[in-house]
C-alpha positions as a LaTeX table, in Angstrom:
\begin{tabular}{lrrr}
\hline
Residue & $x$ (\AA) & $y$ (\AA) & $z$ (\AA) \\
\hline
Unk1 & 2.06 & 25.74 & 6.61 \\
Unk2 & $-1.68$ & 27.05 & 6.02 \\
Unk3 & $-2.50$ & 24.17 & 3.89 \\
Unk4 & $-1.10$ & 21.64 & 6.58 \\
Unk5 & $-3.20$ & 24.10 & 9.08 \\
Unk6 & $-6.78$ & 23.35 & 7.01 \\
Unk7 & $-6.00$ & 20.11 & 6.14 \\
Unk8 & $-6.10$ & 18.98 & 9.97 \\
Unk9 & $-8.78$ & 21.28 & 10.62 \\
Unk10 & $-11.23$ & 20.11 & 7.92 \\
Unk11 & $-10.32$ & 16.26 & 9.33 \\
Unk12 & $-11.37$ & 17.33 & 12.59 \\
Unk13 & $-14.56$ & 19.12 & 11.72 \\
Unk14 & $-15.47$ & 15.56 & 9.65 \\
Unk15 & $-14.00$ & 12.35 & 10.79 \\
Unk16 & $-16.77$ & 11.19 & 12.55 \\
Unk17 & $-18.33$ & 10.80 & 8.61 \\
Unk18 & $-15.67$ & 8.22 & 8.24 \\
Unk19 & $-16.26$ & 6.77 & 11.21 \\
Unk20 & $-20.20$ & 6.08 & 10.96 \\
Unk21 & $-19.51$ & 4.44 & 7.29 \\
Unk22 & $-21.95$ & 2.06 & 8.10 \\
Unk23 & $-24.77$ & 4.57 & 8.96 \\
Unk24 & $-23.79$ & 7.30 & 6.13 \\
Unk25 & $-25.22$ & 6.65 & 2.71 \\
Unk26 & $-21.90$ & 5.81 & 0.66 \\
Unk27 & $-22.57$ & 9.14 & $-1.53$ \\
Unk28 & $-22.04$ & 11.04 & 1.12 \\
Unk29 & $-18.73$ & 9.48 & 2.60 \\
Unk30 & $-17.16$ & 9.29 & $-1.20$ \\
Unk31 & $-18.29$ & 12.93 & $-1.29$ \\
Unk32 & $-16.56$ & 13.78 & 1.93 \\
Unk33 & $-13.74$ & 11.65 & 1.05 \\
Unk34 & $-13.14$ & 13.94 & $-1.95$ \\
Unk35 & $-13.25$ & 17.25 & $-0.34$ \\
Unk36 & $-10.59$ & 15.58 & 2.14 \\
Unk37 & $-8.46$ & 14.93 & $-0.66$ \\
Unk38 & $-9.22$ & 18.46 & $-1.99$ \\
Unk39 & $-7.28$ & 19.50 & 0.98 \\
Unk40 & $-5.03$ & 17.56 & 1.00 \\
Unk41 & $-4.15$ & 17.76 & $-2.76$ \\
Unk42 & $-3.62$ & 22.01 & $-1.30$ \\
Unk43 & $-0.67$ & 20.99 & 0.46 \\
Unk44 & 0.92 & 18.46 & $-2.11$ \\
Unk45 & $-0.96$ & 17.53 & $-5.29$ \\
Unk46 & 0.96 & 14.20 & $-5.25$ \\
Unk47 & 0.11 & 12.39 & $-1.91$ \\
Unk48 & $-2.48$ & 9.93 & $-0.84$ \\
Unk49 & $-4.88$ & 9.16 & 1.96 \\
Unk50 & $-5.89$ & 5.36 & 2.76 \\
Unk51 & $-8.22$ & 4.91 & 5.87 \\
Unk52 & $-8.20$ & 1.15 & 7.44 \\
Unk53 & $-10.99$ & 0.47 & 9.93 \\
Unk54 & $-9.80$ & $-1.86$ & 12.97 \\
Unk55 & $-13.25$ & $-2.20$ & 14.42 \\
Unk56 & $-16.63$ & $-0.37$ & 14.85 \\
Unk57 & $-15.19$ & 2.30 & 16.62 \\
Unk58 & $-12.02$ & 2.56 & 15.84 \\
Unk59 & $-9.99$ & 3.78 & 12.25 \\
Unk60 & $-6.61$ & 4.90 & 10.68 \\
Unk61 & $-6.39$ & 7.70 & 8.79 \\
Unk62 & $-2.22$ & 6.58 & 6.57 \\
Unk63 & $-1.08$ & 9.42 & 4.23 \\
Unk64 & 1.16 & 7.56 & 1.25 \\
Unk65 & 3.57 & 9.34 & $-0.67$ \\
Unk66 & 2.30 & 6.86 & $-3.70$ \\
Unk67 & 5.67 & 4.96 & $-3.30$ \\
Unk68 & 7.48 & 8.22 & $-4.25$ \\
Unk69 & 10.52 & 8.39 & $-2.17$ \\
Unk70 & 11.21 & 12.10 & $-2.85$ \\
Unk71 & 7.80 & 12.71 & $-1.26$ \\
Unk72 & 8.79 & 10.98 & 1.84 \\
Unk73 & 9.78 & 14.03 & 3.50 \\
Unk74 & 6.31 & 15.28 & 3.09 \\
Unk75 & 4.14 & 12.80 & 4.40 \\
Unk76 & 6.19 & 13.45 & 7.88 \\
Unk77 & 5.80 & 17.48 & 7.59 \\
Unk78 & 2.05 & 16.48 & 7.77 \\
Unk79 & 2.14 & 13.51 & 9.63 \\
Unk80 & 4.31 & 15.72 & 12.53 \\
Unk81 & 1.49 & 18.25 & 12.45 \\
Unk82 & $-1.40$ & 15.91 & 12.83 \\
Unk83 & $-3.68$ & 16.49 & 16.18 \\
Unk84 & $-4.70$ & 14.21 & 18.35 \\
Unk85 & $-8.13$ & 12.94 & 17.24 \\
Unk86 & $-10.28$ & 10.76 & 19.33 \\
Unk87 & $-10.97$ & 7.05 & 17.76 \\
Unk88 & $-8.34$ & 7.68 & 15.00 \\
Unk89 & $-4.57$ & 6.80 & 14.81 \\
Unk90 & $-2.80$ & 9.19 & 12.00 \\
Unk91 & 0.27 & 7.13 & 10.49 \\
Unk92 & 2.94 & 8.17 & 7.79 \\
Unk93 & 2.98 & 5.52 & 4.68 \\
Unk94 & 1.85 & 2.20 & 4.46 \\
Unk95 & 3.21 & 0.14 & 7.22 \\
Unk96 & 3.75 & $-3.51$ & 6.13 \\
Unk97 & 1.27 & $-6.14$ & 6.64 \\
Unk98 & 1.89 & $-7.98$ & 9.84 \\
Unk99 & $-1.00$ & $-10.50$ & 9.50 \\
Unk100 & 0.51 & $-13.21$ & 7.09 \\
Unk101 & $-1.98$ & $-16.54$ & 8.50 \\
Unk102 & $-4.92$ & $-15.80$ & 5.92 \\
Unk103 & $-2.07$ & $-16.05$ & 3.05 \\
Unk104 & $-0.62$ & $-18.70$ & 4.81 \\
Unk105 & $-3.81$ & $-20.70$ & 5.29 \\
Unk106 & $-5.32$ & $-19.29$ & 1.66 \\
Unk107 & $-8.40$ & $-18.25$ & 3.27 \\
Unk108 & $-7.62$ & $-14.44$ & 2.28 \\
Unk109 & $-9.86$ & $-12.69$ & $-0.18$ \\
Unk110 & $-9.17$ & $-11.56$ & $-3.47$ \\
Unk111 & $-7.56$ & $-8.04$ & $-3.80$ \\
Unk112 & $-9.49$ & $-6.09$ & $-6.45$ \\
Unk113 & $-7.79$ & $-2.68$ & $-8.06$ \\
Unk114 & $-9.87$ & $-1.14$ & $-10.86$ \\
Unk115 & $-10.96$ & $-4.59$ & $-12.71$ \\
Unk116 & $-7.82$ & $-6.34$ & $-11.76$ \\
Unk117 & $-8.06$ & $-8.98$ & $-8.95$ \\
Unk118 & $-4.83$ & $-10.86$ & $-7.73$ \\
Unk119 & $-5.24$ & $-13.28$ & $-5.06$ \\
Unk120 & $-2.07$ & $-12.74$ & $-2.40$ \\
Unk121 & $-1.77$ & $-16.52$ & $-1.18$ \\
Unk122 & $-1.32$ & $-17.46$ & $-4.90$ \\
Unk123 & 0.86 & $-14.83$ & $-6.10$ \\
Unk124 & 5.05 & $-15.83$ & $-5.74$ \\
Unk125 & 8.06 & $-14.48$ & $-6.83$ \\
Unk126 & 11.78 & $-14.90$ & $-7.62$ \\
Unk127 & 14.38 & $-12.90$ & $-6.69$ \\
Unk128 & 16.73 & $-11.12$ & $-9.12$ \\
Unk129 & 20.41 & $-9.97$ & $-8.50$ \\
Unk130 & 22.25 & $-8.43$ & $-11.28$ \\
Unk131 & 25.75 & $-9.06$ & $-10.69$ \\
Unk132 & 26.74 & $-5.63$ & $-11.64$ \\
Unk133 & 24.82 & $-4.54$ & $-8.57$ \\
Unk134 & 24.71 & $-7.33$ & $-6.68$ \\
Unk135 & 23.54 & $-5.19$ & $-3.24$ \\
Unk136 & 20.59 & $-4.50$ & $-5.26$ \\
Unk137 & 17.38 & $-6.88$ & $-5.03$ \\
Unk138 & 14.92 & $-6.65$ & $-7.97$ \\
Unk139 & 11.85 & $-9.65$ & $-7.68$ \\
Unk140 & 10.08 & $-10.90$ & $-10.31$ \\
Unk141 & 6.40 & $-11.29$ & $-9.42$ \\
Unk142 & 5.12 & $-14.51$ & $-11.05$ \\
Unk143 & 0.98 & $-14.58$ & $-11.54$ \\
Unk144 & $-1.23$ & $-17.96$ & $-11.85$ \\
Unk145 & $-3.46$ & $-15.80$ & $-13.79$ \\
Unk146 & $-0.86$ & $-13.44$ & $-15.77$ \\
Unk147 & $-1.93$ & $-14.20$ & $-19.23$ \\
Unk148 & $-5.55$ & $-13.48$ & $-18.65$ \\
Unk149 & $-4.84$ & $-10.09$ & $-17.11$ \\
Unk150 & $-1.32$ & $-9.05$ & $-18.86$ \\
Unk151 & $-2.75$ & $-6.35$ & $-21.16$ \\
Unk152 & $-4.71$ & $-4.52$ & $-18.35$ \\
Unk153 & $-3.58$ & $-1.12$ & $-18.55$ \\
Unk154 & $-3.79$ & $-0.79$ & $-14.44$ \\
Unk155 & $-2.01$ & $-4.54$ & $-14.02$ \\
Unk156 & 1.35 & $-3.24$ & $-12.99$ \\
Unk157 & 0.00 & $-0.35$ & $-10.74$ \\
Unk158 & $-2.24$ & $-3.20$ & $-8.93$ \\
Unk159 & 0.83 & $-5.14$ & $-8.55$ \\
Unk160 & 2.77 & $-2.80$ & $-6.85$ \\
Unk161 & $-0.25$ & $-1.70$ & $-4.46$ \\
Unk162 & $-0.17$ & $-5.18$ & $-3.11$ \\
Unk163 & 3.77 & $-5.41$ & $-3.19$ \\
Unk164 & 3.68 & $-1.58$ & $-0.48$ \\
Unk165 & 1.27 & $-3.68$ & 1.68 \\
Unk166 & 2.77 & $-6.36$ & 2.14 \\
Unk167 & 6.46 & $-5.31$ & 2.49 \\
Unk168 & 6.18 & $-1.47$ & 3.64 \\
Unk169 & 5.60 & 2.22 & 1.55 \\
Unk170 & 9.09 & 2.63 & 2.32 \\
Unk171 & 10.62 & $-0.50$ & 1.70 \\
Unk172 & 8.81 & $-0.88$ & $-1.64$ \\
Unk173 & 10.35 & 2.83 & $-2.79$ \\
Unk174 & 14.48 & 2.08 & $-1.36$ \\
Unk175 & 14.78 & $-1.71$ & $-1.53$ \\
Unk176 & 13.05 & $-2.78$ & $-4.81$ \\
Unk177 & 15.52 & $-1.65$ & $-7.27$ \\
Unk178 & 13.56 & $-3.57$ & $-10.25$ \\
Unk179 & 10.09 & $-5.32$ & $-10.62$ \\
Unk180 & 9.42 & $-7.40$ & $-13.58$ \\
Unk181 & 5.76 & $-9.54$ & $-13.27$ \\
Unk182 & 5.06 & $-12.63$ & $-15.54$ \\
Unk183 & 3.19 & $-16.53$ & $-15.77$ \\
Unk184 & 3.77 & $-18.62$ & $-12.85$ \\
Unk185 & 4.21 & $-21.95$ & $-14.10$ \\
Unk186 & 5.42 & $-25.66$ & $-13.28$ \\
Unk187 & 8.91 & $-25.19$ & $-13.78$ \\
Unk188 & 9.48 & $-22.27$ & $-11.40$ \\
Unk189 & 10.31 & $-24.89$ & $-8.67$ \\
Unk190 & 12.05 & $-22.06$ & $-6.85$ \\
Unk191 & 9.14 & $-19.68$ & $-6.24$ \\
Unk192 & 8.54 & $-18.07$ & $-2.71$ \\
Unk193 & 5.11 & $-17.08$ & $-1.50$ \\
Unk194 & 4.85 & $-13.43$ & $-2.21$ \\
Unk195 & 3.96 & $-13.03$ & 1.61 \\
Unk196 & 6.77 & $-13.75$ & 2.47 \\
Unk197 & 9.00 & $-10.82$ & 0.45 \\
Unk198 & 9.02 & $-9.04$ & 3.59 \\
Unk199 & 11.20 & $-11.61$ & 5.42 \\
Unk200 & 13.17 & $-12.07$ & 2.49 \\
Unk201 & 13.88 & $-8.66$ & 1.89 \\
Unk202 & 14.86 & $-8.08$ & 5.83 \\
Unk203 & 17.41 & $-11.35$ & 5.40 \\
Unk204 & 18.61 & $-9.93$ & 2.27 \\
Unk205 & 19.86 & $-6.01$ & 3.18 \\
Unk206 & 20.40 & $-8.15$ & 6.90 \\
Unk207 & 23.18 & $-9.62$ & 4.98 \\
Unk208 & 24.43 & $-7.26$ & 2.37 \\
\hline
\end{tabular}
């Protein structure tokens, strides 16, 4: 309970770093970023911190359990503990992107992980349903520019980063039994937008 106790108290002795990003020389923030991981990596070596800025004045402060379900249970301990911090909204896991028209219309930008850049509004996929298991939904994730980036060692991770956005931290962990990514090409006349895998996953378990 201590390290929950100095996590929230170093956040609260510091957001407003995160919150003048604009104003702070970025040395600074990443340097304050990494003492807030510091204390949070005291409490649970294994969980994440995203922050998402909604306008000038406003941020969110998500802890991720990394899309590790058995971690699930503490994200909430700390979530349930967090104070009430002016400007901020404190949320447990990634929530699932409810902002689909820049896919729709293609005029989102590129999503860039550690060298790899996928672009969302031309990414699709295909469901998969073994018939052994058939209340199990697996996806394969089908690339327009797969075998340029296919031996990238963080390809996969990057994959699966935009997959929790899109359909959920939660979702990604308990409803995506299996994930295989390969070349979109012509003949895949059956392809879905990948923006659309939330929907499709909520029809799918909506009729299981």
């Amino acid at each position: 309970m201590q390290s929950i106790t100095n996590f929230w108290h170093y956040f609260q002795q510091n957001h407003f770093v995160f919150l003048l990003f604009k104003e702070i020389p970025e040395a600074k923030i990443k340097k304050q970023f990494d003492l807030l991981l510091q204390k949070l990596h005291q409490y649970h070596r294994d969980l994440g911190l995203i922050i998402s800025y909604h306008d000038s004045t406003n941020a969110e402060l998500i802890v991720t359990a990394n899309g590790n379900p058995y971690l699930f249970k503490e994200v909430q301990l700390l979530v349930y503990h967090a104070p009430v911090v002016k400007h901020w909204k404190i949320t447990a896991f990634l929530q699932p992107q409810t902002n689909l028209v820049p896919f729709l219309e293609g005029t989102d930008q590129p999503f860039s992980y550690f060298g790899v850049t996928l672009h969302i509004s031309k990414m699709y996929f295909l469901p998969l349903v073994c018939s052994e298991w058939p209340k199990e939904l697996g996806i394969q994730v089908l690339l327009n520019n797969y075998y340029v980036q296919q031996n990238h060692p963080r390809l996969q991770e990057a994959v699966y980063t935009v997959l929790e956005h899109l359909v959920g931290e939660k979702s990604f962990a308990n409803e995506l039994y299996f994930i295989d990514i390969t070349q979109l090409h012509q003949h895949h006349q059956d392809a879905i937008e990948l923006y659309q895998l939330k929907l499709y996953v909520d029809l799918f378990y909506g009729s299981s």
